[in-house]
Structure formats: C-alpha cells, structure tokens
N, C-alpha and C positions, 0 to 999 in steps of 0.2 A: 296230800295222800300219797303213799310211796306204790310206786307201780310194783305190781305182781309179777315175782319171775317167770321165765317159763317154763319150769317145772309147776310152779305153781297153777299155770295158765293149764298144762298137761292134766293135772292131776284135777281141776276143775272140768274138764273136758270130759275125763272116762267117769267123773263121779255125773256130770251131765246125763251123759248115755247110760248110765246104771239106773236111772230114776227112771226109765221110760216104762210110762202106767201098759200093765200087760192088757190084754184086751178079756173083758169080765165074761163068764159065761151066762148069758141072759134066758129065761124062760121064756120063751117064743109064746108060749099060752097066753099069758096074761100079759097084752097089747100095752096098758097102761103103766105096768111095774117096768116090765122093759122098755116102754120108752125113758121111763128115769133113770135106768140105768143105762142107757147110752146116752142120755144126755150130763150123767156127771163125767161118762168114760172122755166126752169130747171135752167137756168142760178140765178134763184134766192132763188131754193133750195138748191145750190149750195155753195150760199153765207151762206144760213143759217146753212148747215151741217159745214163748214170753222168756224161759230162762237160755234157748239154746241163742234166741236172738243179743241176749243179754251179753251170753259167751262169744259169740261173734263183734261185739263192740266190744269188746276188752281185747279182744285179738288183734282189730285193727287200730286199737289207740298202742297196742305193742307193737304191731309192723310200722305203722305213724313216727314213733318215736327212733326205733330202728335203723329207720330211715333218714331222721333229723341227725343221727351221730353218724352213719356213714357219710352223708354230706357235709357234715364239720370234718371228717378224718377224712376226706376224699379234698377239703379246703387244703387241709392242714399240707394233705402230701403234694400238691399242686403249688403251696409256697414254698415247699423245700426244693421243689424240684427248679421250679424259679430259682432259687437261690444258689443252687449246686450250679445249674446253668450259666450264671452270671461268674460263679469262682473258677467253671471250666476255662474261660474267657482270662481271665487272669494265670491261668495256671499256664495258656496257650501263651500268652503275651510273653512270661519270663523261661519259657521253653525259648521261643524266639530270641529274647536274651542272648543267653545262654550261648545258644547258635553262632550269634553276630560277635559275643566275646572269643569262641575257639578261631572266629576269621579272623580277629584282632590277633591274636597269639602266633597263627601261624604264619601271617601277615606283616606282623612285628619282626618275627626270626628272621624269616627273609630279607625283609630288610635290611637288619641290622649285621647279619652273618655278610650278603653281598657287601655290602658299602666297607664293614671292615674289610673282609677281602682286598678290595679295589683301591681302600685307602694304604693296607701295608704294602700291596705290590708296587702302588706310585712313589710310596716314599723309598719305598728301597731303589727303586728306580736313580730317584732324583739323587739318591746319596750316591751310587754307582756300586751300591753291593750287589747287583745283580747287571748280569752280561746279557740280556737278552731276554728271551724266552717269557717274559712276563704279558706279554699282550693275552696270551689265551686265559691265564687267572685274573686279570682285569675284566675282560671278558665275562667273564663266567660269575664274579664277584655282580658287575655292571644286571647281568640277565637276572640274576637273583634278586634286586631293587626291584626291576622292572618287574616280575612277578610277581611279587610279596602288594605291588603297586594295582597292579590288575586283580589279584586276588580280593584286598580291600575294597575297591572297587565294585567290584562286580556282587561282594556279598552287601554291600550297604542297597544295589540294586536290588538284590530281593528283600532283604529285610524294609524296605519300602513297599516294597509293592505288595509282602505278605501283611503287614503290619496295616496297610492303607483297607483292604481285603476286610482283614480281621475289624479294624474300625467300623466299615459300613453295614457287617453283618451284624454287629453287636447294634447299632444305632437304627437296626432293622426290627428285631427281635423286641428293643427296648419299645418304638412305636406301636409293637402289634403286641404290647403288652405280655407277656412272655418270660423279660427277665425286670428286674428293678435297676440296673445300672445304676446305685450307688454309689459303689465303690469308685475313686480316681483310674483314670487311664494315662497318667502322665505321658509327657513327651519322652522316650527314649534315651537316658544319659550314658546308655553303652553306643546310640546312635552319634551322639556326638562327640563320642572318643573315637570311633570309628572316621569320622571325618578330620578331626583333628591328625589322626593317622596317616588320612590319604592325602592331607596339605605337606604333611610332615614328609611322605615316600617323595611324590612330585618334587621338594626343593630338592631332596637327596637326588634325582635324577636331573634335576636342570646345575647342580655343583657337579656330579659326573662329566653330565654333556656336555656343558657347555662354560663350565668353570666362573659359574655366577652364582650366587644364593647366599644364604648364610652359612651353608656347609662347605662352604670354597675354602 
C-alpha cells in the first residue's frame, strides 16, 4: 500500500475537522425524544473521534517512516564523513611529501653549488692559476655542504616525528572507529631519498675534510 503524502495527510485532516456533527437542537419537553437525540448526537461524536484517532495513526506511521529515512541519510552522511576523514589523512601525508621534497631541493643546491665551489678553487690552486686568496671561496663553497648537510638533516627530523604523529592518530581514530583505514599508508620513498641525500652530503664533507671518501 503506497503511503499518503503529506498534502494528502493535510487535506485528510481539515476534511476530518469539517465533519464534526454540530450539536442538534433538542426539545427539552419531551424527556424521551431528546434522550434519542443525544444519544445518536454522542453516537456521532463517537464516530468522529474513531476517525480523528484513525488520522492520528496515519500521522505517526508518517513521522515512523520519516524517521527511518533520516536515519538512513544521517547513516549515509556519517559514512562520507568517515571516508572524507580518512582522504584528509592522505591528503596531510602527501602535503608532508611535498615538504620533505622542497628540503631535498634546497638541500641538494647547496650541496652541490658548495662542493663545486671548493672543488674549482682546489684545482686551480693545485695547477697554480691562482696566487692566493682562495682559502675564503673554499671556505665559503666548504660552509655551503655543511648547510645544505644540516638542512637535510634536520628536515627528515621533523618529517619523522610529523609523520610518526600523523601514524598514531590515524591508528587512533581507526580503533574508535571513526575512519575505515583502508587505504595504504606506505613507507615514505621521498623519506628515503632524503636519507640517501644525507649519506651522500656527509661523504662530500668527510672528502672536503679530511681527503677520504669517494669524492676525494
């Protein structure tokens, strides 16, 4: 049976109240006439409370229902919101990224701008095209490793410790049911260029320093 809209339920309602039995004018004289005519007058408020009750269970198998679909769309936005939650988590994770690759980048320049440096002023050194004056651009080449070294460094330090962060709240949230954690959280492969990086600065500084490594 298809349920009655609520205009329908509406228009059942005032056609309800439009039926209500007026009240009869009785001949008080005659004791017996007028009791029969208030006894069909109640016998027909009777009839009309039986239909107003009637209108009242149609009302609330409407509110009933009502009810069953806001609870399904109150379901429904409860899983998106779970799911939007869990992509926010990934969205933060490759933000993080992102991050750890501009340290890579300027981590890299440095590098690589000092160590050239340090390496054309040695060789022109050692050939004897320059008289002098080269300790302060060796210098200064030397301070640019060691920066670009500390730089790398220090940002794989936070991108641990954000990243370590980001882990236990996601594995938090997943427990207390929350998000679905699905999706992979892989291990970091910008984290491990980043390391490969800072093996890479350190030999450039221990061939600087002390004329060992593979960059000697």
């Amino acid at each position: 049976m298809p349920r009655p809209t609520i205009d329908q339920i509406v228009a059942a309602d005032t056609a309800t109240n439009a039926n209500l039995p007026a009240i009869p004018e009785v001949d008080t004289s005659d004791a017996d006439h007028a009791s029969v005519e208030y006894s069909q007058h109640r016998t027909k408020l009777s009839t009309h409370r039986t239909a107003l009750s009637e209108h009242r269970t149609e009302l609330s198998k409407h509110r009933t229902d009502l009810s069953t679909e806001r609870t399904g769309m109150s379901t429904q936005r409860t899983e998106m919101s779970s799911r939007r939650t869990g992509m926010s988590f990934q969205r933060t994770r490759m933000s993080a990224e992102r991050t750890l690759m501009s340290v890579i980048r300027t981590a890299l320049s440095l590098i690589s701008f000092g160590f050239t440096i340090y390496q054309f002023f040695e060789h022109m050194q050692q050939k004897s095209a320059l008289n002098g004056g080269t300790h302060a651009a060796r210098n200064f080449g030397m301070a640019l490793v060691y920066l670009g070294v500390a730089m790398v460094g220090v940002g794989i330090l936070y991108h641990l410790q954000f990243m370590l962060g980001l882990r236990r709240e996601r594995r938090a949230m997943k427990e207390e049911g929350l998000i679905h954690s699905q999706s992979l959280f892989p291990v970091s492969f910008t984290l491990l260029i980043a390391l490969a990086l800072l093996f890479i600065g350190i030999a450039a500084i221990a061939s600087l320093t002390f004329n060992i490594g593979p960059f000697n």
